[in-house]
VOGU-3710 file (C-alpha; in Angstrom, 3 decimals, decimal comma):
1> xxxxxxxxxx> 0,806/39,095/14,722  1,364/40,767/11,146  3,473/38,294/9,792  0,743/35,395/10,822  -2,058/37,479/9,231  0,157/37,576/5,963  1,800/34,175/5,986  -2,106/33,204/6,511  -3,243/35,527/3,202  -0,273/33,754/1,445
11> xxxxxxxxxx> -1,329/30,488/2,169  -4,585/30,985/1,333  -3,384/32,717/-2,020  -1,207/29,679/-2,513  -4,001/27,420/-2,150  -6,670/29,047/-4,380  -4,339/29,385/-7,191  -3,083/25,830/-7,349  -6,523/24,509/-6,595  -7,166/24,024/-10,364
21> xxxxxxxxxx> -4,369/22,380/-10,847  -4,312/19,590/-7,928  -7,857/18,815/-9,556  -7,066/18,862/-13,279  -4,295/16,278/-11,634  -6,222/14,327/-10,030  -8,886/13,939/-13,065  -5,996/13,222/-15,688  -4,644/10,311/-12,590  -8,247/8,836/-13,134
31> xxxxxxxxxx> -8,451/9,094/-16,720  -5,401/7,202/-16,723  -6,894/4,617/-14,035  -9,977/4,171/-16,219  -8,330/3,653/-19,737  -5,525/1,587/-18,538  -8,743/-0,478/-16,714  -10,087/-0,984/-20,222  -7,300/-2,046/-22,025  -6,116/-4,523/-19,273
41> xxxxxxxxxx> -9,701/-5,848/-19,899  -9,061/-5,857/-23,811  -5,820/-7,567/-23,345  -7,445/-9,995/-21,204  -10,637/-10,913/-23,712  -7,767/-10,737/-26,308  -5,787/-13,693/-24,757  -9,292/-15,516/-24,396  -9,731/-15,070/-27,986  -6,769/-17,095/-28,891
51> xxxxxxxxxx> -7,209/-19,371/-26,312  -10,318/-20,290/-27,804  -9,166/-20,240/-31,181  -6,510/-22,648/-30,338  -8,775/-25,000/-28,774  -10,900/-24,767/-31,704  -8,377/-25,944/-33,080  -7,302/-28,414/-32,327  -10,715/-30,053/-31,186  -10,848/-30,138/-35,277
61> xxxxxxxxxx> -13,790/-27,039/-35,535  -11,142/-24,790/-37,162  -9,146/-25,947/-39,779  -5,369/-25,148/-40,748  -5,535/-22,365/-42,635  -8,420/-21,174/-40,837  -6,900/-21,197/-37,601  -3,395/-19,668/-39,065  -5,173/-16,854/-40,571  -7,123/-16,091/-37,471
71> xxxxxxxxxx> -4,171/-16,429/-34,860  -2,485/-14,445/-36,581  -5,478/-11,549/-36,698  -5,900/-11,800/-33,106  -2,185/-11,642/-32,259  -1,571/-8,713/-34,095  -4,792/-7,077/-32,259  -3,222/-8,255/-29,126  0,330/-6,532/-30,214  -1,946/-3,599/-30,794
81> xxxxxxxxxx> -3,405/-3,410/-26,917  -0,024/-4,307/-25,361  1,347/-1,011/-27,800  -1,753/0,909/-26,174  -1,280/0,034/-22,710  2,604/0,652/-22,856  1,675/3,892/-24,212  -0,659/4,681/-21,270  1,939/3,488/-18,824  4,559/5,513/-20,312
91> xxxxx> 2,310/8,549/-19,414  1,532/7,400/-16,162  4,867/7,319/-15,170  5,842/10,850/-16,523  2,886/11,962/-14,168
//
């Protein structure tokens, strides 16, 4: 009967002490959810950017130089995000 009475206080111990911790875990886990959300949506307008650059294109609205200067602006934005997001999965994983 003792040793249930204390392996119950222990567990209970156990349980309020680590209690911060399970939740700072959890809210980090969605933090993580949420920003790697918003760059996979970044990423995604990004690619629709060029997309609709190229197509601009070469429908004749942009011309040569135009269209070099801004593919390459939006590609190197879109290096940027995929830096970002391999950042944020990098963390992820060490989680």
């Amino acid at each position: 009967m003792e040793f249930a009475l204390i392996l119950l206080v222990v567990a209970g111990a156990v349980l309020l002490v680590t209690g911060p911790l399970r939740e700072s875990a959890r809210a980090a886990d969605e933090n993580l959810e949420a920003e790697l959300a918003e760059l996979e949506a970044a990423k995604e307008a990004k690619y629709r950017e060029i997309r609709d650059a190229d197509l601009d294109h070469r429908t004749g609205k942009l011309s040569d130089g135009d269209w070099r200067s801004l593919d390459r602006t939006l590609r190197a934005e879109a290096v940027e995000i995929l830096k970002r997001l391999d950042g944020v999965y990098e963390r992820a994983e060490a989680l």
